[in-house]
Every structure is written in structure tokens, then in C-alpha cells.
C-alpha positions in Angstrom: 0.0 0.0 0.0 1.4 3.5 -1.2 1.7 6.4 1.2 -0.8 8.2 -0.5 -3.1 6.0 0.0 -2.6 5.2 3.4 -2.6 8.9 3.8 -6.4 9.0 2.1 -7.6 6.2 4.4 -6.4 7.5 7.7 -7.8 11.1 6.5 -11.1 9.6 5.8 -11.0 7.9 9.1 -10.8 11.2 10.5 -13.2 12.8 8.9 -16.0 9.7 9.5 -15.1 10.1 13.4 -15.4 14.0 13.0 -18.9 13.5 11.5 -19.7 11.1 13.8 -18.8 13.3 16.7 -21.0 15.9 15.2 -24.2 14.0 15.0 -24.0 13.0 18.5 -23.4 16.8 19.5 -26.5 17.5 17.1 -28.6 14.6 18.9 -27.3 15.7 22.3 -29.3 19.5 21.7 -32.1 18.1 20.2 -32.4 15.8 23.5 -31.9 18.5 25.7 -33.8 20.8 23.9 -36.6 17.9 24.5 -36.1 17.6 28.2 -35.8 21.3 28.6 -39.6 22.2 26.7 -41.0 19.5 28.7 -41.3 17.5 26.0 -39.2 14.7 27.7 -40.1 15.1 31.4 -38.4 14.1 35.0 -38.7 10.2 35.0 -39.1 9.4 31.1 -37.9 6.2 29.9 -35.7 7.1 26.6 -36.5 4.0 24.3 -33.5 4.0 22.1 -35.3 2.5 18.8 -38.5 4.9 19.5 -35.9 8.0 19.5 -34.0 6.4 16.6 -36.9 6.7 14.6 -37.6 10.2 15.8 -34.5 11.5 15.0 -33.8 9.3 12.0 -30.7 8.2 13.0 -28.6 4.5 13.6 -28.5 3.8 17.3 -24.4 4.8 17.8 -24.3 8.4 17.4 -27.7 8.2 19.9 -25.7 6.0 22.6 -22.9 8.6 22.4 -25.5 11.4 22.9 -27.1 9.9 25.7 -23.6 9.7 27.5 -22.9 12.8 27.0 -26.0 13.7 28.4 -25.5 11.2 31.1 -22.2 12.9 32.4 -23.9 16.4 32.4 -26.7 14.7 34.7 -29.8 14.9 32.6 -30.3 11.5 31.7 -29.6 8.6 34.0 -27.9 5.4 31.6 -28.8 2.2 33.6 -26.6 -0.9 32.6 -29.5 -3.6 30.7 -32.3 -1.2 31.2 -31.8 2.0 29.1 -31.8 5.5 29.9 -34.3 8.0 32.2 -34.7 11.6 32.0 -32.7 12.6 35.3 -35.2 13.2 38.1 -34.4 15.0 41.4 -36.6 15.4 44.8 -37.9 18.2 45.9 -34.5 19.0 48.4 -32.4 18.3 45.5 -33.9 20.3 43.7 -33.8 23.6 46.2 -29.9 22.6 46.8 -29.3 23.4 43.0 -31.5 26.6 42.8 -29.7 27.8 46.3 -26.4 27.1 44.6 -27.1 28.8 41.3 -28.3 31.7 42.7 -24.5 31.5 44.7 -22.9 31.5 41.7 -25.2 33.9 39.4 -24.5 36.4 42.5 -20.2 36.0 42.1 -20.7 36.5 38.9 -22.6 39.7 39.3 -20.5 40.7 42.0 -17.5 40.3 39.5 -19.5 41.6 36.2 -20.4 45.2 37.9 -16.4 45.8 38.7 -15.0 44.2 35.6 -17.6 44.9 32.6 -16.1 46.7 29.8 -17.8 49.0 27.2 -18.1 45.8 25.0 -19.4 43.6 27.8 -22.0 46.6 28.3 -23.1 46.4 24.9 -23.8 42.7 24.6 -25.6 42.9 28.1 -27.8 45.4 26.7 -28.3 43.7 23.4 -28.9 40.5 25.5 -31.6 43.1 28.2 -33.8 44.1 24.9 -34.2 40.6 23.0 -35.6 39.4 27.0 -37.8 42.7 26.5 -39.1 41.8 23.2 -40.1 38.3 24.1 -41.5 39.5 27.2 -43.8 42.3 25.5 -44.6 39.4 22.5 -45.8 37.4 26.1 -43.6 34.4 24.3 -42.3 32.3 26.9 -40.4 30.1 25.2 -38.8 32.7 23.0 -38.3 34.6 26.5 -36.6 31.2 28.0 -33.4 31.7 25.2 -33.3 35.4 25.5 -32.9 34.6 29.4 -30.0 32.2 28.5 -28.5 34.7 26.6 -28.9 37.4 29.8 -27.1 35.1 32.0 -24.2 33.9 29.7 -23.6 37.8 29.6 -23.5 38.6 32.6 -20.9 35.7 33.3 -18.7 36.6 30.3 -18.6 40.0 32.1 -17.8 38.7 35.3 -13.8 37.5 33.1 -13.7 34.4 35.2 -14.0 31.7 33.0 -14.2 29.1 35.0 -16.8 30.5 37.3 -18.9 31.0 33.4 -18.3 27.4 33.1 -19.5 26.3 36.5 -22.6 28.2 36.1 -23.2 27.1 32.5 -23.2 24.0 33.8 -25.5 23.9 36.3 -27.4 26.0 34.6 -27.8 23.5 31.9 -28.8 20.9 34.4 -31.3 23.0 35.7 -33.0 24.2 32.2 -36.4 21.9 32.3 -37.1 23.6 35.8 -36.6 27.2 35.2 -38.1 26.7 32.0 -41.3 25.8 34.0 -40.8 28.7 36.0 -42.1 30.9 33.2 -44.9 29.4 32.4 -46.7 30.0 36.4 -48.8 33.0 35.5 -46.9 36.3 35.8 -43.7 35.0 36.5 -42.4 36.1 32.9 -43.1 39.8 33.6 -41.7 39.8 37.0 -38.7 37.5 35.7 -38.0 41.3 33.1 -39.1 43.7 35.8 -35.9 41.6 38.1 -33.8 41.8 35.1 -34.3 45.7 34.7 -33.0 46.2 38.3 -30.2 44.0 37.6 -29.0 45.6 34.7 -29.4 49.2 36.8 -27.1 47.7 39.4 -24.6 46.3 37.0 -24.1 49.8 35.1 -23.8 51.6 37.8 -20.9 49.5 39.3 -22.7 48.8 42.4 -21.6 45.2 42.8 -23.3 44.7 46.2 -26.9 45.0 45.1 -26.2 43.3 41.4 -25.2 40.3 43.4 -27.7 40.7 45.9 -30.8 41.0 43.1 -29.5 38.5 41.4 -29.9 36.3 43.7 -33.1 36.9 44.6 -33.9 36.5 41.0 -32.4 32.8 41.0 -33.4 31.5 44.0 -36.5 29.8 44.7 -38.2 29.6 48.2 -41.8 30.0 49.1 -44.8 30.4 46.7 -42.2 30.0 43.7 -41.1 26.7 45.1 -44.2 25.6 45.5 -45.5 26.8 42.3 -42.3 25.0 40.6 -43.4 21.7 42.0 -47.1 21.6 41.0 -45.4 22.1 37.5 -43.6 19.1 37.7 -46.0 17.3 39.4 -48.1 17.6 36.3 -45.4 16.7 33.8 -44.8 13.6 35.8 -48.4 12.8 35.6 -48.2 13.0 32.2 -48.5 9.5 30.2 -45.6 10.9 28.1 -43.5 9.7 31.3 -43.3 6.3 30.4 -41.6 6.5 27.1 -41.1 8.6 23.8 -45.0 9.4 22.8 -46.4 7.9 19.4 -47.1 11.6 19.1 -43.3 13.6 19.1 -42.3 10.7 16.1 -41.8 12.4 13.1 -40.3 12.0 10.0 -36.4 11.5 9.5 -34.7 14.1 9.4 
């Protein structure tokens, strides 16, 4: 065999695992995106043929999404008996909220003493998209717009690995706070917080950024116990038990 066309073979080897890499990363959002919308609730049984079929896809590039998804904790892989969409009780659940509202805070703390111009600018951008969903009273078009407020606010805080803690969590968190905006009200209160976070931020003050901030993340009270009756009802779904005859779709 030439060197040439070893060369082509080991090239095309590359580029197969490159592809391959980038379907699972493709599968992995859609997933997510699934699980986030509610679509895929706490305690669904992920049928691997059933999501084959949805996705149009072989069963490899889906086993390498759902471990992926498995080390970020949103699905739970069981040896012999599939994969569940993660579930987490009720003190669980307030122990992640009381930690991301710890580490939204640092990073408002750090954003309101470190911004620059440019960080300013993307915050604001970020402030008016979360404005236009809110007035279009488009919750899930408000959820991304959200995403995009916090991620600016840690890229302004310059501590990247504090961004990457709290996109993190904030990833394993997304199918809750995503229910949080759909308890009546909460999306207009969740812009009217944002607008006195933004204030603080501006104006340097990194005391009450981090402090409203906070109090814009945690839950506790009639928010907690609105987020649970949300989930209560997703779990009471029949969609719980495995990938509804109704998401299949054609291949894509």
C-alpha cells in the first residue's frame, strides 16, 4: 500500500469520526432541547429504537448522545435497562437553585467591577431581546433570550471558570426554570428583576447586582411551591413512560 493512499484512508477515518462526533453533539441538543420544553419530562424512559426513529438516526451516534447527556446529569444510563430523564426530589432540587443563585451572584459581584464598554453592549443587546419576548408574552422565546442574559453577565464577570460552573448547572437546571415561566406572571416579574439588575450592573454597584440576582435565581416560598405543581403535572403525564407515538416524526 502506497503512502498516498494510506494517507487518504487515515484522513477519511478522520473525517468519518469528525462527523460522527457531530451527529451526537446535534442529537445531544435536540435531546436536551426535549427535556428542557417538557417534552421529555423528570422520569421518562428514553427508548433508544422509538428516538431512533424520531431522529432518523442508527443507534451509535444516539448511545454517544445519551452519554454525554448522562455525564452532564440529565439522563440517567442504567446498565441492561436504558436511559431515564434525570429526576431529582424536591430538596435536591432547592440545593441546586440555592447554589445557582451563589454563583449567578459571584458573577454579578464580579461583572459590575469588571464589565467593559463591549461587555455593556452585549448585556444590553442581550436586556432588549428578554424585552421583546417579554412584551410578545412568548415564553419560550423569552426562555433563550434569558439564557442569553445570564451567559452575559458571566462573560462580564472575566472568570472563566466560574462562566463554566454556572453554565453547567445552569444547563442541568433548564427543564425547571423553563417551568418557572410558564406560572402565570412570572415572565413579567422574571424582566421587571432583570431591569434592576441591569441598573445595578451599570452603575458598578456590585453589592446589590449580586444581591438582586440572587433573589432573581433563588427559589423559596410560593415560587417553590409553584415549581413543584409544574412538575407534578409533567410527571403525571402518560408521556413519562416513554417517547410518545405523538413527538415521532419523519427523518430528518
Amino acid at each position: 500500500m502506497s503512502r498516498a493512499t494510506r494517507t487518504a484512508r487515515e484522513s477519511s477515518k478522520v473525517a468519518a469520526a469528525s462527523n460522527a462526533a457531530t451527529r451526537a453533539v446535534g442529537l445531544r441538543e435536540s435531546i436536551e432541547d426535549k427535556i428542557a420544553t417538557g417534552a421529555f419530562p423528570p422520569g421518562m424512559h428514553l427508548d433508544e429504537n422509538q428516538l431512533a426513529q424520531l431522529f432518523g438516526v442508527s443507534r451509535t451516534p444516539l448511545r454517544e448522545a445519551l452519554i454525554q447527556l448522562s455525564s452532564m446529569g440529565i439522563v440517567i444510563v442504567r446498565p441492561r435497562r436504558g436511559a431515564v430523564v434525570a429526576d431529582v426530589s424536591p430538596q435536591r432540587l432547592f440545593e441546586m437553585f440555592e447554589l445557582m443563585a451563589e454563583l449567578e451572584a459571584m458573577s454579578a459581584r464580579l461583572a459590575a467591577r469588571r464589565m467593559t464598554e463591549a461587555d455593556q453592549h452585549a448585556l444590553m443587546t442581550a436586556h432588549r431581546a428578554c424585552e421583546s419576548a417579554c412584551l410578545a408574552a412568548d415564553p419560550d422565546d423569552y426562555y433563550h433570550k434569558n439564557e442569553g442574559f445570564h451567559c452575559a453577565i458571566y462573560a462580564a464577570s472575566h472568570n472563566g471558570f466560574l462562566a463554566e460552573q454556572a453554565v453547567a448547572l445552569q444547563r442541568r437546571l433548564r427543564p425547571y426554570r423553563r417551568l418557572q415561566l410558564r406560572v402565570r406572571n412570572r415572565m413579567g416579574a422574571s424582566f421587571n428583576e432583570h431591569v434592576h439588575v441591569v441598573d445595578a450592573l451599570l452603575r458598578g454597584d456590585a453589592d446589590a447586582a449580586a444581591e438582586r440576582l440572587r433573589q432573581h435565581i433563588i427559589v423559596q416560598g410560593e415560587r417553590f411551591a409553584d415549581l413543584l405543581v409544574s412538575i407534578a403535572r409533567l410527571r403525571a403525564s402518560p408521556a413519562a413512560l416513554s417517547v410518545p407515538p405523538s413527538a415521532l416524526a419523519p427523518a430528518i
